[in-house]
C-alpha positions in Angstrom: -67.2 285.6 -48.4 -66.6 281.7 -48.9 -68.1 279.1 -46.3 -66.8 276.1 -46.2 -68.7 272.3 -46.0 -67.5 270.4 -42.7 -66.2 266.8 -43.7 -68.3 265.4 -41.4 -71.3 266.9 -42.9 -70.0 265.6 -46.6 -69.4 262.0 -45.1 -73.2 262.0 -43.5 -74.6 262.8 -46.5 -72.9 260.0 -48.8 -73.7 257.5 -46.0 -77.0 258.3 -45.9 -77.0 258.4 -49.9 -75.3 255.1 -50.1 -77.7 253.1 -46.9 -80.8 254.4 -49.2 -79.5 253.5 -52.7 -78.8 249.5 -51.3 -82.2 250.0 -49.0 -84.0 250.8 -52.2 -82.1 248.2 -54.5 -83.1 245.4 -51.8 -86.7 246.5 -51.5 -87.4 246.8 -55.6 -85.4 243.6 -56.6 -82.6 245.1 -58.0 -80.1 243.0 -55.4 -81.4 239.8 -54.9 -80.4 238.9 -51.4 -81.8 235.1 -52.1 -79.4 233.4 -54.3 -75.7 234.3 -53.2 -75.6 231.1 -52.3 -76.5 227.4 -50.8 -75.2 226.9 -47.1 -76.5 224.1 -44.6 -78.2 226.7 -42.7 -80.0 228.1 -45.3 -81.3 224.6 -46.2 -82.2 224.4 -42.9 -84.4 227.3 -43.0 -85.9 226.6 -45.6 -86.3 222.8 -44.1 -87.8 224.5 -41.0 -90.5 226.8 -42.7 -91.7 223.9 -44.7 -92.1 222.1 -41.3 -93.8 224.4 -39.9 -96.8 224.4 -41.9 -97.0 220.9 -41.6 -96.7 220.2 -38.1 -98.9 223.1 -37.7 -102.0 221.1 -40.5 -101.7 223.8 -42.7 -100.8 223.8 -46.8 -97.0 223.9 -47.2 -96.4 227.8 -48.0 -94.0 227.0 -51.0 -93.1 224.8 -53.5 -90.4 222.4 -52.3 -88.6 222.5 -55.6 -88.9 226.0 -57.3 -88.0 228.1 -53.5 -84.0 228.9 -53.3 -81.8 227.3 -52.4 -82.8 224.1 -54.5 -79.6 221.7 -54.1 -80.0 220.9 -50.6 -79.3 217.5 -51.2 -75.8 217.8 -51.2 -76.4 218.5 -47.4 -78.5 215.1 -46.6 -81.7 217.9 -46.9 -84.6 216.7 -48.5 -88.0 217.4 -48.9 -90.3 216.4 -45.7 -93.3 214.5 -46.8 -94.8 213.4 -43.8 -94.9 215.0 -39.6 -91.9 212.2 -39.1 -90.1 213.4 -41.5 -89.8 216.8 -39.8 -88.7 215.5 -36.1 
């Protein structure tokens, strides 16, 4: 006698098969999710975590010029030096 695989069964497993391929990808550095690309907000970010540390008296976590994205100066973005330059 021949059984028979439900569709939906068939589509569950290649989602599943697919989510953990990119989940994997993303977690070993196969995909890196970092530089796609410069925006304003992700200079932002980046402008903000620096910031942080500072305001905060601690050692900036990251160099300034080697952490993606690095032309944030086409943004008016630059590299906070002092507390003022943060506010």
């Amino acid at each position: 006698m021949l059984k028979s695989i439900a569709v939906q069964a068939v589509f569950l497993i290649a989602v599943i098969a697919i989510s953990l391929f990119f989940i994997v990808a993303i977690f070993w550095g196969w995909i890196d999710t970092t530089k796609f690309g410069t925006s304003e907000a992700s200079c932002a970010a980046k402008k903000t975590s620096y910031c942080s540390s500072l305001l905060n008296n601690r050692p900036p976590p990251f160099d300034w010029d080697k952490k993606e994205p690095t032309d944030c100066e086409q943004f008016g973005i630059t590299k906070p030096n002092t507390k003022e330059d943060c506010k």
